[in-house]
CHARMM-style PDB file with segment names, atoms N, HN, CA, C and O in Angstrom:
ATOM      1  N   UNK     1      40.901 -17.496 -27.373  1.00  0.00      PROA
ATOM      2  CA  UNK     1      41.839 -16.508 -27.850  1.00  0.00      PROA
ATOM      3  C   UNK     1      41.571 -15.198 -27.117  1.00  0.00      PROA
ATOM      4  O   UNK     1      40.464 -14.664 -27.173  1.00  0.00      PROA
ATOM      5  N   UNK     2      42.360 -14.800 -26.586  1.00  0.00      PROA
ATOM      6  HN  UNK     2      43.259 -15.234 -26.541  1.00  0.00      PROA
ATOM      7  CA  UNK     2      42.658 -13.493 -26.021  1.00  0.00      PROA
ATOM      8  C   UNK     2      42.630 -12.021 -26.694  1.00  0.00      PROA
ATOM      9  O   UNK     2      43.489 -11.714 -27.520  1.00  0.00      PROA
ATOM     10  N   UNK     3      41.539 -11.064 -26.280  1.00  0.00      PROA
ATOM     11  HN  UNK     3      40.841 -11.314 -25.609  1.00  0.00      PROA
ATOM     12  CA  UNK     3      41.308  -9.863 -27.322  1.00  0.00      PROA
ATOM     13  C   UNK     3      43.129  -8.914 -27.444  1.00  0.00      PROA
ATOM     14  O   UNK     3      43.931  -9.125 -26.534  1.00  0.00      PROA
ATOM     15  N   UNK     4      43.376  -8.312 -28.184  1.00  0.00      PROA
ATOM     16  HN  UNK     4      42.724  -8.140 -28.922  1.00  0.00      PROA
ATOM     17  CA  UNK     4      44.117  -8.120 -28.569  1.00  0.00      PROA
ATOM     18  C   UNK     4      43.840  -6.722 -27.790  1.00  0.00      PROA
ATOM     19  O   UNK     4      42.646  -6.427 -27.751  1.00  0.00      PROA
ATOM     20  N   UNK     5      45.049  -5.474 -26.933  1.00  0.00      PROA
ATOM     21  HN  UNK     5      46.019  -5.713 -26.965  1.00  0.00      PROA
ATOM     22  CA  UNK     5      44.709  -4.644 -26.213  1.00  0.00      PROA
ATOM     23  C   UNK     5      44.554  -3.295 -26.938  1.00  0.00      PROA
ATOM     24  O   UNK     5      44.623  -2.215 -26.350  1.00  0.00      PROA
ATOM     25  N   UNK     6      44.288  -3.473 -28.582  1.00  0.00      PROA
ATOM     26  HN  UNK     6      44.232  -4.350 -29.059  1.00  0.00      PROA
ATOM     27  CA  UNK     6      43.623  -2.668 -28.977  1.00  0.00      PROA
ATOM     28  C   UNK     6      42.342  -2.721 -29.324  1.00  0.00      PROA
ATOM     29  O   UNK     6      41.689  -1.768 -29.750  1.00  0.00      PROA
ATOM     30  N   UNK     7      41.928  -3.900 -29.139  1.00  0.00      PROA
ATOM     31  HN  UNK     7      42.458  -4.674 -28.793  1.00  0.00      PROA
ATOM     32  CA  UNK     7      40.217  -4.057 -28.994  1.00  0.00      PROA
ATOM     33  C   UNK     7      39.873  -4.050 -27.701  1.00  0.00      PROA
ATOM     34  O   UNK     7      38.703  -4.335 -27.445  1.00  0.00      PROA
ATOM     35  N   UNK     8      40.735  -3.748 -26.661  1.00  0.00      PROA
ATOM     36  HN  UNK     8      41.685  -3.517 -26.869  1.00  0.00      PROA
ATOM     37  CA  UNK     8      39.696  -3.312 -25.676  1.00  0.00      PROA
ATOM     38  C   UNK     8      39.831  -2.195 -25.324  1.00  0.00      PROA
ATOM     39  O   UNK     8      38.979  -1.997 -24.459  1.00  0.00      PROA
ATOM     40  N   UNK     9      40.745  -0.823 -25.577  1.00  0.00      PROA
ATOM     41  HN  UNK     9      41.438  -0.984 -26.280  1.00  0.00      PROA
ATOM     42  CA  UNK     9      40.467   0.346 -25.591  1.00  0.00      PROA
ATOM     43  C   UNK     9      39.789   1.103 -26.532  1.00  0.00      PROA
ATOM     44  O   UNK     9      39.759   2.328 -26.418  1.00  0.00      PROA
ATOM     45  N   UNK    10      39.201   0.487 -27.516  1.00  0.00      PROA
ATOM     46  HN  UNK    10      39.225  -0.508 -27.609  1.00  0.00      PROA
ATOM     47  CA  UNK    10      38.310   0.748 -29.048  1.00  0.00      PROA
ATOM     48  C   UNK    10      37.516   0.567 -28.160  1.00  0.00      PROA
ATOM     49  O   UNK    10      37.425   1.591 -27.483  1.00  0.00      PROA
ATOM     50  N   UNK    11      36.682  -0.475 -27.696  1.00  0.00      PROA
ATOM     51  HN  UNK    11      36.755  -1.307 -28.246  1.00  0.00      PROA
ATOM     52  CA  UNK    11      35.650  -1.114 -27.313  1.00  0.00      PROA
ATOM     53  C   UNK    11      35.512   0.071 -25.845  1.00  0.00      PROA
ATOM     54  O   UNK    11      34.428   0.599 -25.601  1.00  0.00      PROA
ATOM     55  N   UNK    12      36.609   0.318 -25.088  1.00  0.00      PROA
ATOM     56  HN  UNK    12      37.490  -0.112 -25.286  1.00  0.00      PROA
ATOM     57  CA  UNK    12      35.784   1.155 -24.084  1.00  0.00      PROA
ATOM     58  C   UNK    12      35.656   2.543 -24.723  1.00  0.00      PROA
ATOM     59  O   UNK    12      34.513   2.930 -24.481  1.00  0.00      PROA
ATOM     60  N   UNK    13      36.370   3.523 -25.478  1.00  0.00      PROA
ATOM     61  HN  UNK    13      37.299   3.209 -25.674  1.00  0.00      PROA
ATOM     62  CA  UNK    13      36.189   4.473 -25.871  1.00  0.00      PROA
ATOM     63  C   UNK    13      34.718   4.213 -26.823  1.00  0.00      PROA
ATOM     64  O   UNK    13      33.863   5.097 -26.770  1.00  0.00      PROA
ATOM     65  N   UNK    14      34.589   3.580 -27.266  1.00  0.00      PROA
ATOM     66  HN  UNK    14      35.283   2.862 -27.309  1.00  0.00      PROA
ATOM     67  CA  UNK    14      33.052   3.394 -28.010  1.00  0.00      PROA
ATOM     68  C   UNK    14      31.728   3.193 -27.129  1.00  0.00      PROA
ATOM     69  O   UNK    14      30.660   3.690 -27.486  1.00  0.00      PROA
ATOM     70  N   UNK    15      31.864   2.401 -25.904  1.00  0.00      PROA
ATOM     71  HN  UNK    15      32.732   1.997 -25.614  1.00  0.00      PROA
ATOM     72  CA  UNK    15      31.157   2.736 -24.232  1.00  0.00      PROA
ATOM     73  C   UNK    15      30.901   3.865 -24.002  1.00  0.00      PROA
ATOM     74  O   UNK    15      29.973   4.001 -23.204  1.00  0.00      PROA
ATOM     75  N   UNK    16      31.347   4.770 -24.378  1.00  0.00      PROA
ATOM     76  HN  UNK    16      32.101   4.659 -25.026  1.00  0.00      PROA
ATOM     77  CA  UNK    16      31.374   5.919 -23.425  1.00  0.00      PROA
ATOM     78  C   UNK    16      30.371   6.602 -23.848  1.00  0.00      PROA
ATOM     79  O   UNK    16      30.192   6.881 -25.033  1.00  0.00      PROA
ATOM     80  N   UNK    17      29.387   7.036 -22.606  1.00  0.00      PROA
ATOM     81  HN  UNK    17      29.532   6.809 -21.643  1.00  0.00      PROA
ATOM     82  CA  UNK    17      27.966   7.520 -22.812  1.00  0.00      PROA
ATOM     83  C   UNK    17      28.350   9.466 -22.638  1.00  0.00      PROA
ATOM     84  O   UNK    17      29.034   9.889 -21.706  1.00  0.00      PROA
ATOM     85  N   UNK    18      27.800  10.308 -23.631  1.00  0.00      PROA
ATOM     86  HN  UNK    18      27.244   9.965 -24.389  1.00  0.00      PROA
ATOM     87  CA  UNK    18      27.634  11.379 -22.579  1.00  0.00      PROA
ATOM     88  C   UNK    18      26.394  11.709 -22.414  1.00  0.00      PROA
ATOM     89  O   UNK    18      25.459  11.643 -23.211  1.00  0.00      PROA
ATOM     90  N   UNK    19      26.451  12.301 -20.642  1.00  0.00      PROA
ATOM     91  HN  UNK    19      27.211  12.354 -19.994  1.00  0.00      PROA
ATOM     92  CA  UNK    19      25.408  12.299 -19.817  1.00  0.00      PROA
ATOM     93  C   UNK    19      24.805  13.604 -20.125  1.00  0.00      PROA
ATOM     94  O   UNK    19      25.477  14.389 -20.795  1.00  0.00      PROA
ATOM     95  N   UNK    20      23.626  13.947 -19.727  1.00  0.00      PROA
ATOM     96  HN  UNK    20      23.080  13.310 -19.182  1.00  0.00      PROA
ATOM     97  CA  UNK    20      22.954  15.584 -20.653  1.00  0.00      PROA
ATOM     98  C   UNK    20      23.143  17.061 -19.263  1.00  0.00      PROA
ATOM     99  O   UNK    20      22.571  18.147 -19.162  1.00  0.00      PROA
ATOM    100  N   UNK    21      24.203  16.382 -18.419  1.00  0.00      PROA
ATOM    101  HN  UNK    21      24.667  15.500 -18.502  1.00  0.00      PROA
ATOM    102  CA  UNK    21      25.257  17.092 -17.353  1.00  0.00      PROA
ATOM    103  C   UNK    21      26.278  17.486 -18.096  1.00  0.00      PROA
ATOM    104  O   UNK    21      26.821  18.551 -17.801  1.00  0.00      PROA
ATOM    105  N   UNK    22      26.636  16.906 -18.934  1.00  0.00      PROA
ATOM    106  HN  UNK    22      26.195  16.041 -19.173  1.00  0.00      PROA
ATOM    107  CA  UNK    22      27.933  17.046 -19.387  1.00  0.00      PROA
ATOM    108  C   UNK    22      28.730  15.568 -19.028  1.00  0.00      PROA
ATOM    109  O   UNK    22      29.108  14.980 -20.042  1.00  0.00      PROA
ATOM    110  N   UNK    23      28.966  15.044 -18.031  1.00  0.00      PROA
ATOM    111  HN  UNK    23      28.659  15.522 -17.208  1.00  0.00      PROA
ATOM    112  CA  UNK    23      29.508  13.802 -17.794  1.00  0.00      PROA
ATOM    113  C   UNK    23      29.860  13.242 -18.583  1.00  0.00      PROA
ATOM    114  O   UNK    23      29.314  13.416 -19.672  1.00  0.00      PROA
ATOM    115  N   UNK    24      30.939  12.285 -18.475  1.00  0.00      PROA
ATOM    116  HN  UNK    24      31.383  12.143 -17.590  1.00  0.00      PROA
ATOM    117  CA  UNK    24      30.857  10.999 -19.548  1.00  0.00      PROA
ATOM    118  C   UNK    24      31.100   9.954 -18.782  1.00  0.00      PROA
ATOM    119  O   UNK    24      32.047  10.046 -18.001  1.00  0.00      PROA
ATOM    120  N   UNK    25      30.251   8.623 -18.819  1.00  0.00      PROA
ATOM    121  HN  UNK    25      29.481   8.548 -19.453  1.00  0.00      PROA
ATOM    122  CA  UNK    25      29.942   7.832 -17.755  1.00  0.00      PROA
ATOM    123  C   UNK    25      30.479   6.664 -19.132  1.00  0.00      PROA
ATOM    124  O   UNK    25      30.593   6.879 -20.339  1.00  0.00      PROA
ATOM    125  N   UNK    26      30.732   5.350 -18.279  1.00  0.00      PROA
ATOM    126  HN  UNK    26      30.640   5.174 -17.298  1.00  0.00      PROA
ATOM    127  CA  UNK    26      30.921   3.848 -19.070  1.00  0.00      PROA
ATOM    128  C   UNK    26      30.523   3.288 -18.421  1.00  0.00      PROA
ATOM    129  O   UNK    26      31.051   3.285 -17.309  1.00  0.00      PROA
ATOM    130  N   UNK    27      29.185   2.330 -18.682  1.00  0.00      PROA
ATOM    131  HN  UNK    27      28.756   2.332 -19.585  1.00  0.00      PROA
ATOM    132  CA  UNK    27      28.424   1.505 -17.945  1.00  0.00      PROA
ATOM    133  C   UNK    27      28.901   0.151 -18.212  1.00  0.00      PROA
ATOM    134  O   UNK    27      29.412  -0.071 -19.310  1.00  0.00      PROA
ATOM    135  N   UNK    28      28.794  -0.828 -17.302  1.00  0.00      PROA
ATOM    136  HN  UNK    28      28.379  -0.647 -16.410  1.00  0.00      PROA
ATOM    137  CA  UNK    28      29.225  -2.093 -17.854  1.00  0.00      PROA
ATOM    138  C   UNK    28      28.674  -3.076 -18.642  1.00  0.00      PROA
ATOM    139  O   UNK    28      29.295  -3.998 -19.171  1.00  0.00      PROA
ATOM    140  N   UNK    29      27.352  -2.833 -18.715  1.00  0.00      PROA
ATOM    141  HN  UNK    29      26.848  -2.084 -18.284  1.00  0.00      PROA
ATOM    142  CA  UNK    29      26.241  -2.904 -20.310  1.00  0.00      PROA
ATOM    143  C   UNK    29      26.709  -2.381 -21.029  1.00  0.00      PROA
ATOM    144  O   UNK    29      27.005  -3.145 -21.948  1.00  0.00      PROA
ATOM    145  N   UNK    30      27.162  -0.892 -21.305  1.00  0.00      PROA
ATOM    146  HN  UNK    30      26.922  -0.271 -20.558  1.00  0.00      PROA
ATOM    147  CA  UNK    30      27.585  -0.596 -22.759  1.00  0.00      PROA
ATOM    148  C   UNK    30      29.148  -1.187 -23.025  1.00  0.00      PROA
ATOM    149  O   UNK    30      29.629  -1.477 -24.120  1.00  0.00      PROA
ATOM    150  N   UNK    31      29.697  -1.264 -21.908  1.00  0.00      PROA
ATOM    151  HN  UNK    31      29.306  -1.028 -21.018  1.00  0.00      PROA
ATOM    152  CA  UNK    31      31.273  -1.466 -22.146  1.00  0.00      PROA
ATOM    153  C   UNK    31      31.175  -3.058 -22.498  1.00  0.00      PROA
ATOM    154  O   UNK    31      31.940  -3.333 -23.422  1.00  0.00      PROA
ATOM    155  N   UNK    32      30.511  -4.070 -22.059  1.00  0.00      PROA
ATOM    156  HN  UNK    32      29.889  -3.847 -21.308  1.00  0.00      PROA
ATOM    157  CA  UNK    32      30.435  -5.496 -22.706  1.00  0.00      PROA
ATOM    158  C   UNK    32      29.761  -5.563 -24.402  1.00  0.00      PROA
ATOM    159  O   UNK    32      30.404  -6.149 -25.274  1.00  0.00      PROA
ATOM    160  N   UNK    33      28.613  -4.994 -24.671  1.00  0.00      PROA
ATOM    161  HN  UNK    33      28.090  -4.518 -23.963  1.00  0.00      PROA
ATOM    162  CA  UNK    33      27.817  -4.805 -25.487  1.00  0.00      PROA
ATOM    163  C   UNK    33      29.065  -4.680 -26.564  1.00  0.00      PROA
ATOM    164  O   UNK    33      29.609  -5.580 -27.203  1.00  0.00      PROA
ATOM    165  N   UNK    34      29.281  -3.550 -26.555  1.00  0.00      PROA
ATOM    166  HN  UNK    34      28.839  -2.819 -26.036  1.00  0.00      PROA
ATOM    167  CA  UNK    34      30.592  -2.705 -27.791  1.00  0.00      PROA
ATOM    168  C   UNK    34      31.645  -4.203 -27.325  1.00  0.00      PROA
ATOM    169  O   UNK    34      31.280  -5.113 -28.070  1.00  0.00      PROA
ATOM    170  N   UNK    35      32.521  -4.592 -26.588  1.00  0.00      PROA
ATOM    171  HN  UNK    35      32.817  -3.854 -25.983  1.00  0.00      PROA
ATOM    172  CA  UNK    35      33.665  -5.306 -26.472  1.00  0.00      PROA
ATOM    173  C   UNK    35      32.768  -6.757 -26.897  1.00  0.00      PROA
ATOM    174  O   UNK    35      33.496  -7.745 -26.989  1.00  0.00      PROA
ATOM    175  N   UNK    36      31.567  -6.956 -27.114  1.00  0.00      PROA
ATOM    176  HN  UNK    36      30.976  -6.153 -27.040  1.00  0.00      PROA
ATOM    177  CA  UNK    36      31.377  -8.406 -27.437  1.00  0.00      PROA
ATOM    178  C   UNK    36      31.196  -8.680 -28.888  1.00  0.00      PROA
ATOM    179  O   UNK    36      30.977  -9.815 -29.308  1.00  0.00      PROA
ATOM    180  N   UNK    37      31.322  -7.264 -29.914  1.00  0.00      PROA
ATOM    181  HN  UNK    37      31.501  -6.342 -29.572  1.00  0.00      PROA
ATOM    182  CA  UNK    37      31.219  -6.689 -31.110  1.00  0.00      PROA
ATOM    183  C   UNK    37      32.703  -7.170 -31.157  1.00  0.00      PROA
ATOM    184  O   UNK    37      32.534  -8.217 -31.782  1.00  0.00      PROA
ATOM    185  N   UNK    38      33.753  -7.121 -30.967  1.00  0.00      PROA
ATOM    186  HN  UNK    38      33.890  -6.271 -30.459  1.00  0.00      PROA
ATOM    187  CA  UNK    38      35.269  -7.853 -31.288  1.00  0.00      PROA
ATOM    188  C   UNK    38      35.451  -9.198 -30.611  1.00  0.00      PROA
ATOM    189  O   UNK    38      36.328  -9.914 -31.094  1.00  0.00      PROA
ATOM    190  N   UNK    39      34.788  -9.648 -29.604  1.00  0.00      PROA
ATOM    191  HN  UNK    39      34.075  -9.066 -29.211  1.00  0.00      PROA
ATOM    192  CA  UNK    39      34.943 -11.173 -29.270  1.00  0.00      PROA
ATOM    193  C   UNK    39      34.696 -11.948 -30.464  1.00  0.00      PROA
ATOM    194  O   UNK    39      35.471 -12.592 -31.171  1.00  0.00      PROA
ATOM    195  N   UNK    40      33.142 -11.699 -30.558  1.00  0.00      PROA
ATOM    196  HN  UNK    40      32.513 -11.176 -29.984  1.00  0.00      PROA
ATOM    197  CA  UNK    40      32.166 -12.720 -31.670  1.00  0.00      PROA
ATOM    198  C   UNK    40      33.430 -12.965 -33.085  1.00  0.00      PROA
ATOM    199  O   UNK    40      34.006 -14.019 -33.356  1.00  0.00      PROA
ATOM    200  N   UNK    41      33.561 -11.753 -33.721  1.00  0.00      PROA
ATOM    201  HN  UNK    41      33.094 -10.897 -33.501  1.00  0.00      PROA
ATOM    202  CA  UNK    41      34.208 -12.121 -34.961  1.00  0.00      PROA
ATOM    203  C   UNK    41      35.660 -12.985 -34.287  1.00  0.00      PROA
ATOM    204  O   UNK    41      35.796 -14.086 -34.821  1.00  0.00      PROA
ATOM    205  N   UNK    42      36.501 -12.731 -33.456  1.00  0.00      PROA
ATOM    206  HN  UNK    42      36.390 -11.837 -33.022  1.00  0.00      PROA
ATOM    207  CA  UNK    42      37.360 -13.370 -32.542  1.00  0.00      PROA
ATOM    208  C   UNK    42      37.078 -14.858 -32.715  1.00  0.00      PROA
ATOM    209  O   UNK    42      37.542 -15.602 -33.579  1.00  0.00      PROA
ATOM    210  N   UNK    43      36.261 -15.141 -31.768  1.00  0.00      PROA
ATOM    211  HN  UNK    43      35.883 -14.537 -31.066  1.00  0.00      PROA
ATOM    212  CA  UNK    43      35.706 -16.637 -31.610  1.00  0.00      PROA
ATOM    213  C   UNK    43      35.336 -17.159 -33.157  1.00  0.00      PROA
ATOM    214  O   UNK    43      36.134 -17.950 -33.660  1.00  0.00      PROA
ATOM    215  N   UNK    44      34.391 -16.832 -33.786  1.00  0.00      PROA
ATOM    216  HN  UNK    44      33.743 -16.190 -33.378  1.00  0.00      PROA
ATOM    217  CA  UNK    44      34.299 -17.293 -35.514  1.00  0.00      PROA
ATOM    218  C   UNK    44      35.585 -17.724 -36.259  1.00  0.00      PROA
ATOM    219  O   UNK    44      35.807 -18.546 -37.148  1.00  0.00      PROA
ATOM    220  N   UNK    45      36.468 -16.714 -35.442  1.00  0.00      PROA
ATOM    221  HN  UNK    45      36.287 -16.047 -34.720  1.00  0.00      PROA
ATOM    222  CA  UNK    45      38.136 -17.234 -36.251  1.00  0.00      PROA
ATOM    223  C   UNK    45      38.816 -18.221 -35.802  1.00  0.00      PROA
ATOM    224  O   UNK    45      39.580 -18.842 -36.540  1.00  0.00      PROA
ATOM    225  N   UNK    46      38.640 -18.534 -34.472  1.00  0.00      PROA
ATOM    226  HN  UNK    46      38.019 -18.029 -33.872  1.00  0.00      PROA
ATOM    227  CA  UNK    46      39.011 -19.686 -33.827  1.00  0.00      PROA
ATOM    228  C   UNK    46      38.503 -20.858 -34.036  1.00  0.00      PROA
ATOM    229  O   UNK    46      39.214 -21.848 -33.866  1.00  0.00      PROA
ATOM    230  N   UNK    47      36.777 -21.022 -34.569  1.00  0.00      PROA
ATOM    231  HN  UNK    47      36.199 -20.218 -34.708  1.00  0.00      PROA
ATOM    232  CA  UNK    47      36.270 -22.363 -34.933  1.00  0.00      PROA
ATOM    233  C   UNK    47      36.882 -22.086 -35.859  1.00  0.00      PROA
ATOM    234  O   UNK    47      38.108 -22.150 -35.767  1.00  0.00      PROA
ATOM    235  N   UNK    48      36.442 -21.788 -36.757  1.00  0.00      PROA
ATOM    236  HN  UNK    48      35.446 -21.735 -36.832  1.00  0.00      PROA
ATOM    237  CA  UNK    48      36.918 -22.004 -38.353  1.00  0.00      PROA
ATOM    238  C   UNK    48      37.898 -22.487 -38.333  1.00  0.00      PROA
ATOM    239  O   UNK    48      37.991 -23.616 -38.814  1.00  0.00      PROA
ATOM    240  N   UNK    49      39.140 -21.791 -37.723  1.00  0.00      PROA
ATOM    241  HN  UNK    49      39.064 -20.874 -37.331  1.00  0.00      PROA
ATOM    242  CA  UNK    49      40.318 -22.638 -37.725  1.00  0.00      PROA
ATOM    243  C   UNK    49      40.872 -23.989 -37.043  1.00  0.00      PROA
ATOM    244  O   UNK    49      41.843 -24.667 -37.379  1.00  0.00      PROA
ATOM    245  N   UNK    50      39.949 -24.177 -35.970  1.00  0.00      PROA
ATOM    246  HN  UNK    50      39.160 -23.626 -35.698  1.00  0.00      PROA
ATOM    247  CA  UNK    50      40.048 -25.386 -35.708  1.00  0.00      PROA
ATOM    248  C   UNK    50      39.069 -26.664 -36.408  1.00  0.00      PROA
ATOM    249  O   UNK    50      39.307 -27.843 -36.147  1.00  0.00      PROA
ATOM    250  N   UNK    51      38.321 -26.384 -37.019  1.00  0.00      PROA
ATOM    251  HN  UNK    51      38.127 -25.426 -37.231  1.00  0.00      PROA
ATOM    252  CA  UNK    51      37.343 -27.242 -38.145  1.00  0.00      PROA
ATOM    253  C   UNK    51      38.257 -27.294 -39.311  1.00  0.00      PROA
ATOM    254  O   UNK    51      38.403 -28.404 -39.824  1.00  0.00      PROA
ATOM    255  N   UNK    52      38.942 -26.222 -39.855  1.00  0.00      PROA
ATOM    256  HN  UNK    52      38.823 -25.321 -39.439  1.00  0.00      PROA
ATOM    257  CA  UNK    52      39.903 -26.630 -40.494  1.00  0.00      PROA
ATOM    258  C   UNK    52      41.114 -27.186 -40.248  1.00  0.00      PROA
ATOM    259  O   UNK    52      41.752 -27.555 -41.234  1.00  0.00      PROA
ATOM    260  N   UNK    53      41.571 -27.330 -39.202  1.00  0.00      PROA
ATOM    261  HN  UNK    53      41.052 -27.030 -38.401  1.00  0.00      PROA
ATOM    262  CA  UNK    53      42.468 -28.684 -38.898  1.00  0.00      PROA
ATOM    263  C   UNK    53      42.099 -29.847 -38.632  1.00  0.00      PROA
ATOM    264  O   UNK    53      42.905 -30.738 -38.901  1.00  0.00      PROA
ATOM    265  N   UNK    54      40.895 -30.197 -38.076  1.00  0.00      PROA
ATOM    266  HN  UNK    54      40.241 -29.473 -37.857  1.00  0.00      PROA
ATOM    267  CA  UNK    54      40.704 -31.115 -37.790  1.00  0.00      PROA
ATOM    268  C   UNK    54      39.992 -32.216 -39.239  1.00  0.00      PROA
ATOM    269  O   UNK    54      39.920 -33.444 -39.296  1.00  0.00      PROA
ATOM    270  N   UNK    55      39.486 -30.980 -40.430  1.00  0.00      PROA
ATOM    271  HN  UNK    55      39.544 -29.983 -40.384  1.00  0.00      PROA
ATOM    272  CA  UNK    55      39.517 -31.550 -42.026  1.00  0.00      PROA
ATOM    273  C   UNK    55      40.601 -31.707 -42.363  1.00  0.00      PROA
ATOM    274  O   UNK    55      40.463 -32.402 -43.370  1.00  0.00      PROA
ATOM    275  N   UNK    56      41.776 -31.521 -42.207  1.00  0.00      PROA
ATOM    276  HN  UNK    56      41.888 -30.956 -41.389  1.00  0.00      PROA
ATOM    277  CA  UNK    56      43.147 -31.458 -42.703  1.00  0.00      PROA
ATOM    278  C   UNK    56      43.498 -33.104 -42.216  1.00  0.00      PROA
ATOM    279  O   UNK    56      43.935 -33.979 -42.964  1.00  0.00      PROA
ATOM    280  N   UNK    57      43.140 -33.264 -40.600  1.00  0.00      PROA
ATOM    281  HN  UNK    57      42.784 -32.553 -39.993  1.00  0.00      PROA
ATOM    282  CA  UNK    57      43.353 -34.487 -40.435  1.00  0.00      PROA
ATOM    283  C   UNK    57      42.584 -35.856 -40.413  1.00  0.00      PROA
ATOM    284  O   UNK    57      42.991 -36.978 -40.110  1.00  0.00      PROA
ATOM    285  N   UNK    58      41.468 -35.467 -40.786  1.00  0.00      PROA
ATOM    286  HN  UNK    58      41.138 -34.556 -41.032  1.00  0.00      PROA
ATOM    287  CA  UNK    58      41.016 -37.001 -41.489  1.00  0.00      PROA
ATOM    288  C   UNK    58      41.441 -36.425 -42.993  1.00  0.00      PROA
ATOM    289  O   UNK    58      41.884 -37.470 -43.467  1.00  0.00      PROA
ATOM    290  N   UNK    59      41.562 -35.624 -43.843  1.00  0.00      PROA
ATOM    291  HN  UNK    59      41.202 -34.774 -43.457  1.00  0.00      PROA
ATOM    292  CA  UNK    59      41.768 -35.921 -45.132  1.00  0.00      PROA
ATOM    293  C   UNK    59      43.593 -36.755 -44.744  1.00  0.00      PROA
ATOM    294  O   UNK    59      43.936 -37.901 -45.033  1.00  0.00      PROA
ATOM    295  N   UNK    60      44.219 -35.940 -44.208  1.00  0.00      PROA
ATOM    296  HN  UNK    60      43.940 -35.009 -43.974  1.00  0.00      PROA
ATOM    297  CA  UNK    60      45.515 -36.751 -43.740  1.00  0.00      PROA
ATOM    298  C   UNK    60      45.458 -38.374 -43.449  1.00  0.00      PROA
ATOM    299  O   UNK    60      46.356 -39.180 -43.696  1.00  0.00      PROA
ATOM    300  N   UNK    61      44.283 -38.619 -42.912  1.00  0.00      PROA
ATOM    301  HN  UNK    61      43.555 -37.964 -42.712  1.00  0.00      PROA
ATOM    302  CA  UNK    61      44.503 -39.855 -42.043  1.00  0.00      PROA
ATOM    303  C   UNK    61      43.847 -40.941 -43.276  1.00  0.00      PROA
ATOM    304  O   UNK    61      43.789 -42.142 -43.016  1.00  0.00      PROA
ATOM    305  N   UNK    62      43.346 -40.396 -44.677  1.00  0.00      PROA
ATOM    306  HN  UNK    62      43.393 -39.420 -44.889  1.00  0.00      PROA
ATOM    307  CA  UNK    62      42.672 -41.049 -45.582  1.00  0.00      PROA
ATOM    308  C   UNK    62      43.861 -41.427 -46.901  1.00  0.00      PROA
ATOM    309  O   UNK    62      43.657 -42.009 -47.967  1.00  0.00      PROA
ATOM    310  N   UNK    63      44.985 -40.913 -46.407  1.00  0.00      PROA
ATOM    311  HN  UNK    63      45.151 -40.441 -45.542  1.00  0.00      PROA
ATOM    312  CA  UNK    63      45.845 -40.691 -47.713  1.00  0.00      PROA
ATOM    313  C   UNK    63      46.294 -41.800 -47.740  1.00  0.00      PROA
ATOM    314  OT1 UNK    63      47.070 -42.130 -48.637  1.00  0.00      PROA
TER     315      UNK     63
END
């Protein structure tokens, strides 16, 4: 399943380091780190839902 393109401008605005220049830098460690914080729950929704079809169809295939 594909992140939705408001979890990945959440996820980079939450990346964003500031530097003690003033800067504000996004590293690609922090920018995966924060964006793998909306995959994980993502993916959890996708098994689940496919474990629940695939109970749907042996209870189906038992009727």
């Amino acid at each position: 399943m594909l992140p939705q393109h408001s979890d990945i401008e959440i996820a980079w605005y939450a990346s964003i380091q500031q530097e003690p220049n003033g800067w504000k830098t996004v590293t690609t460690q922090f920018y995966i780190q924060e964006f793998s914080e909306y995959i994980a729950p993502l993916q959890d929704a996708v098994d689940l839902e496919i474990a629940t079809e695939e109970e749907r169809s042996v209870a189906g295939g038992m009727e």
